[in-house]
C-alpha positions as CSV (number, residue, x, y, z in Angstrom):
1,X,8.2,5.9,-0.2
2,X,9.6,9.1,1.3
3,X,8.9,8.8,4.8
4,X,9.8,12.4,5.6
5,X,7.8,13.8,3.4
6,X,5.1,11.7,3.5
7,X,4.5,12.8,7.0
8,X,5.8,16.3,6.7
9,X,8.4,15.5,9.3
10,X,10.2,18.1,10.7
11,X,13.4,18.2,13.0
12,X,14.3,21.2,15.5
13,X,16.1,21.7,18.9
14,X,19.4,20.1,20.4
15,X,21.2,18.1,17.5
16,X,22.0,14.8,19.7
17,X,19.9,15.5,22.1
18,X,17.0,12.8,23.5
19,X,14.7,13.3,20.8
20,X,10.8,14.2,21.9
21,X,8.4,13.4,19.5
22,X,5.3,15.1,19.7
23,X,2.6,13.7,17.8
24,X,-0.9,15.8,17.0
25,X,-4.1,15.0,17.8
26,X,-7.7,14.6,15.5
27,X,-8.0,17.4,13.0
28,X,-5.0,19.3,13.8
29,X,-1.4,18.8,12.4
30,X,2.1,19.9,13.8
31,X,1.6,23.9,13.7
32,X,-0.5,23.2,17.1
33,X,2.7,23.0,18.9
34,X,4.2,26.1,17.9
35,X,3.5,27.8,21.4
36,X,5.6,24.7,23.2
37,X,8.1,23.0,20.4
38,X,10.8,26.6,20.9
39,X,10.7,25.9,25.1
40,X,11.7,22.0,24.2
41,X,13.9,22.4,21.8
42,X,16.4,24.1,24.1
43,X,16.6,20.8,25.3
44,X,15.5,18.0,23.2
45,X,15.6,17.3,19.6
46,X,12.3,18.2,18.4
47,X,10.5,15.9,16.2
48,X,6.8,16.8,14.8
49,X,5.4,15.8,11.6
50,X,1.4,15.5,10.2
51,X,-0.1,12.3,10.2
52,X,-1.2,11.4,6.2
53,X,-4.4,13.5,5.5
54,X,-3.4,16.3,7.5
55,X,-1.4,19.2,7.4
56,X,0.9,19.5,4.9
57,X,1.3,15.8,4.9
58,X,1.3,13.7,1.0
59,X,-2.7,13.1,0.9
60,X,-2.0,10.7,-2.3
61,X,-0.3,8.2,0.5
62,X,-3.5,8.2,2.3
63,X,-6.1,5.3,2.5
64,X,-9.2,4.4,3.7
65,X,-8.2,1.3,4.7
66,X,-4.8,2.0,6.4
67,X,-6.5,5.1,8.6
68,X,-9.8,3.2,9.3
69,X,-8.0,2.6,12.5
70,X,-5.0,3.8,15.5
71,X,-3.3,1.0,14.5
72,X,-2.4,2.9,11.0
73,X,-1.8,5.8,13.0
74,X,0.6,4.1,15.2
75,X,2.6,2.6,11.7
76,X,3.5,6.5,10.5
77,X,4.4,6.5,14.3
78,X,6.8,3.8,14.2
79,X,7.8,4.0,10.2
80,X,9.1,8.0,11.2
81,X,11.1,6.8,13.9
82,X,12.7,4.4,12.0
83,X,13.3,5.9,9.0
84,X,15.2,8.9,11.6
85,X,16.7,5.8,13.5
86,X,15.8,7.2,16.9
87,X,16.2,5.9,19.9
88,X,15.2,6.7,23.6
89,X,11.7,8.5,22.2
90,X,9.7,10.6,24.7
91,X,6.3,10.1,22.7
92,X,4.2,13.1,23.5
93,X,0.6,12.6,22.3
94,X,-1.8,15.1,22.3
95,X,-5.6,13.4,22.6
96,X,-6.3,10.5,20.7
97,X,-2.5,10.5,19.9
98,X,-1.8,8.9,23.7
99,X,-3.3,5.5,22.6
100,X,-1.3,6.2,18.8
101,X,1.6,6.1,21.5
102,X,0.8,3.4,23.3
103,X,0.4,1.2,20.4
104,X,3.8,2.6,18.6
105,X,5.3,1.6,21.8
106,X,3.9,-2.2,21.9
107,X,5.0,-2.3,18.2
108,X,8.6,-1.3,18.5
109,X,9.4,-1.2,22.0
110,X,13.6,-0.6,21.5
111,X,12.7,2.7,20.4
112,X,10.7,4.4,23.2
113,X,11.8,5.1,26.5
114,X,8.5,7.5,28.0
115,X,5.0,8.9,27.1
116,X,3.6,11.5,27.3
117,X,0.1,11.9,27.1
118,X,-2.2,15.5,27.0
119,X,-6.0,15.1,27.2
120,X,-6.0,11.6,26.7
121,X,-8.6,8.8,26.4
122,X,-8.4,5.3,25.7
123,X,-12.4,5.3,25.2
124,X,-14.5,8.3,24.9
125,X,-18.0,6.1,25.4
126,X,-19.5,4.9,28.6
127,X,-19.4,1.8,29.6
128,X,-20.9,0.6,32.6
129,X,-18.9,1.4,35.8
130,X,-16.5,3.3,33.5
131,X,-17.1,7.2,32.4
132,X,-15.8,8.2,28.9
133,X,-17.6,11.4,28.9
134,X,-20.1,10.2,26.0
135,X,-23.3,8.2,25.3
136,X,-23.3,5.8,22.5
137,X,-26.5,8.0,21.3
138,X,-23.9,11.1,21.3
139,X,-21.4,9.7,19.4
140,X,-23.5,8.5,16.8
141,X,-24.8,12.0,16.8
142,X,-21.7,13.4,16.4
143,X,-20.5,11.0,13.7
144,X,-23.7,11.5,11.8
145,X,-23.4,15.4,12.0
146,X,-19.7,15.2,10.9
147,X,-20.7,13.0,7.8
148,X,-23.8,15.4,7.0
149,X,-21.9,18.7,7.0
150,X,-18.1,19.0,7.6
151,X,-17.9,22.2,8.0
152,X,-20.7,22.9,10.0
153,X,-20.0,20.2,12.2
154,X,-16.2,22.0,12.8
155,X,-18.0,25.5,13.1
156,X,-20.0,23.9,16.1
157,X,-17.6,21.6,17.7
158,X,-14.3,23.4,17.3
159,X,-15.1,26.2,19.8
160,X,-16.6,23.6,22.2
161,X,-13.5,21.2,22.1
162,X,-11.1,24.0,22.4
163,X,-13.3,25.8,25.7
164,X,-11.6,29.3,27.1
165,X,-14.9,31.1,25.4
166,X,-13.3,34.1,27.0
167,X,-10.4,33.5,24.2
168,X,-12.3,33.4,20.6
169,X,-9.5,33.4,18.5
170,X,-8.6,30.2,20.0
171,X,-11.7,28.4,19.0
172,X,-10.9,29.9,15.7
173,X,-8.0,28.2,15.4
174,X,-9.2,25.2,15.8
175,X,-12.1,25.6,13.3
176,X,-10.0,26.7,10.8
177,X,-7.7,23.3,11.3
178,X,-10.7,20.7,11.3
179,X,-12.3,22.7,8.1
180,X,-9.2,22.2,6.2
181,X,-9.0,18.3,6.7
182,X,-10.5,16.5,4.0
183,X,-14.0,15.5,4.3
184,X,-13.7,11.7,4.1
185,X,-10.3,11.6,6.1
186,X,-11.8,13.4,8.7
187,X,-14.9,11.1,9.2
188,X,-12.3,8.4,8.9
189,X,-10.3,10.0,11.4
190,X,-13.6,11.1,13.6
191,X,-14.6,7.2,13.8
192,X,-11.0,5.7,14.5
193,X,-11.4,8.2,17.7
194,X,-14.7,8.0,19.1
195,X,-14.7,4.5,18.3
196,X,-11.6,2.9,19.7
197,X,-11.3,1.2,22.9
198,X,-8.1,1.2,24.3
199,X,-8.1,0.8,27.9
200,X,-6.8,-3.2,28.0
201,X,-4.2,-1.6,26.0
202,X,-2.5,0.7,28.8
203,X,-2.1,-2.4,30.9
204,X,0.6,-3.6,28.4
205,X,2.4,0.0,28.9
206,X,5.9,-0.8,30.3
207,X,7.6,2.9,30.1
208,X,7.7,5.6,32.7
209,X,4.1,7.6,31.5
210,X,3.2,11.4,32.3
211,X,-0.3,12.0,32.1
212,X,-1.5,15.6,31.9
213,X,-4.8,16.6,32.2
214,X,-7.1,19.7,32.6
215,X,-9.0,21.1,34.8
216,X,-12.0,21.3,33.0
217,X,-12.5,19.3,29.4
218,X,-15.3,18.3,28.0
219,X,-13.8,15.7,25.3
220,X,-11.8,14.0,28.3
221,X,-13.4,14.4,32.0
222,X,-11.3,13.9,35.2
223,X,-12.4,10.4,35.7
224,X,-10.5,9.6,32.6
225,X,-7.6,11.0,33.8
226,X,-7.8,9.5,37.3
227,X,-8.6,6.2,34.8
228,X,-5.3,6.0,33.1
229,X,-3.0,7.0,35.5
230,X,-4.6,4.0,37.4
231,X,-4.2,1.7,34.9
232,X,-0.2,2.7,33.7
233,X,1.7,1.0,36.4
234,X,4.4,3.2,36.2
235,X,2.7,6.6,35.3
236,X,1.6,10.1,37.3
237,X,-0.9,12.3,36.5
238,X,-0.6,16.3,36.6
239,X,-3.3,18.6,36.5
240,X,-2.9,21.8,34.6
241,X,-4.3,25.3,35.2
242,X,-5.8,25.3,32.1
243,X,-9.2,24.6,30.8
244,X,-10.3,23.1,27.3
245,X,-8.8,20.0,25.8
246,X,-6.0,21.8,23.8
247,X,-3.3,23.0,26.4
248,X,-0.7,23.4,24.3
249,X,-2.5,26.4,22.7
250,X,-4.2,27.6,26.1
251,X,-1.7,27.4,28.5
252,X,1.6,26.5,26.2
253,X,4.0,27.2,29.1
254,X,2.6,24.8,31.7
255,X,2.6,22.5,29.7
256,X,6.3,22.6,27.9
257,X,7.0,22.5,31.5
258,X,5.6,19.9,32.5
259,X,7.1,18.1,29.7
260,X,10.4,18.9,30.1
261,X,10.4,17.9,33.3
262,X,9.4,15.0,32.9
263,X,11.4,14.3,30.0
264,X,14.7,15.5,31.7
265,X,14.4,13.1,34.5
266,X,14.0,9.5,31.9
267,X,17.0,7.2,32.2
């Protein structure tokens, strides 16, 4: 199989340069980088792509059975890295793409030398002493509601997930990206996510980790941030001056910056 276009993979930025990989996050594909891939590539080698059953990725390639979990999210991951023999990847994650990272990471660790993780959360339900942000009566809400009506469920949510209501065309966006996914490989998607428990998972971490959170998200609350960074031994968290759980969109320069700084200083 073509890997490249499989995935939809596209290259930009420094040819040589340490390559950043920046992977989407649920519902999206690679155009929700746009705002922060030009600031990186003057830099890096830029690597983004769609995971299969979004985007402009093959949707023939995709499969039920492969995507029913991060661990097939974490294979593209590791097959695109591979198949452009890099080396030295800054991972940059956006959402549930930090655990996809974590896992491509444990399952070819030669090839990544940092993560980066935006918004992340290695479980989104709570569990005793431990806040995710959701009740198991939400998320089966939210599941249901998905599986009922797509689109209504991505007219409702999107908005929500994305925040800055002062900033509609944002929320737009973001509607317009989870209402083009395909129905059943976005309830696939939707249950891998709010599903997954990851947090034993970031104890196995053994790269230099940036953690970037918001100031205000409702998908992935300050406690998780705090949560992770605690649990990476060799991570930091930032906070950005933005608000939602997409930065990238809201506040695109913070965040490249952030990024690149931390990316410029891996050995």
């Amino acid at each position: 199989m073509d890997i490249r276009s499989r995935n939809n993979v596209t290259v930009a930025g420094r040819p040589g340069g340490r390559p950043l990989v920046l992977a989407h996050g649920f519902g999206c594909d690679q155009n929700m980088w746009r705002l922060v891939a030009p600031a990186l590539a003057e830099d890096f080698q830029v690597v983004m792509f769609d995971y299969v059953g979004s985007g402009r990725s093959d949707l023939s390639a995709w499969s039920e059975e492969r995507y029913a979990a991060l661990d097939g999210y974490a294979r593209d991951v590791v097959e695109i890295v591979e198949e452009l023999d890099l080396r030295d990847v800054t991972f940059v994650g956006h959402s549930v793409s930090a655990m996809t990272g974590v896992l491509a990471a444990a399952a070819a660790p030669e090839r990544f030398a940092a993560l980066a993780m935006i918004c992340p959360s290695p479980r989104y339900l709570d569990d005793e002493d431990y806040r995710g942000g959701f009740s198991a009566e939400d998320i089966e809400e939210l599941l249901e509601s998905l599986e009922a009506n797509h689109v209504s469920w991505s007219s409702a949510m999107a908005p929500v997930i994305m925040g800055n209501p002062e900033r509609p065309e944002l929320g737009r966006e973001l509607t317009a990206s989870f209402c083009a996914t395909a129905p059943e490989v976005a309830r696939t998607f939707a249950r891998a996510t709010f599903l997954a428990d990851n947090r034993e998972d970031l104890r196995t971490v053994k790269v230099p980790t940036l953690v970037l959170e918001c100031t205000e998200d409702m998908i992935a609350p300050r406690e998780v941030g705090a949560f992770v960074q605690a649990t990476i031994p060799d991570s930091r968290l930032v906070t950005l001056e933005a608000t939602g759980h997409c930065p990238q969109l809201s506040a695109p320069e913070a965040t490249s910056a952030a990024i690149a700084s931390f990316a410029r200083e891996i050995r």
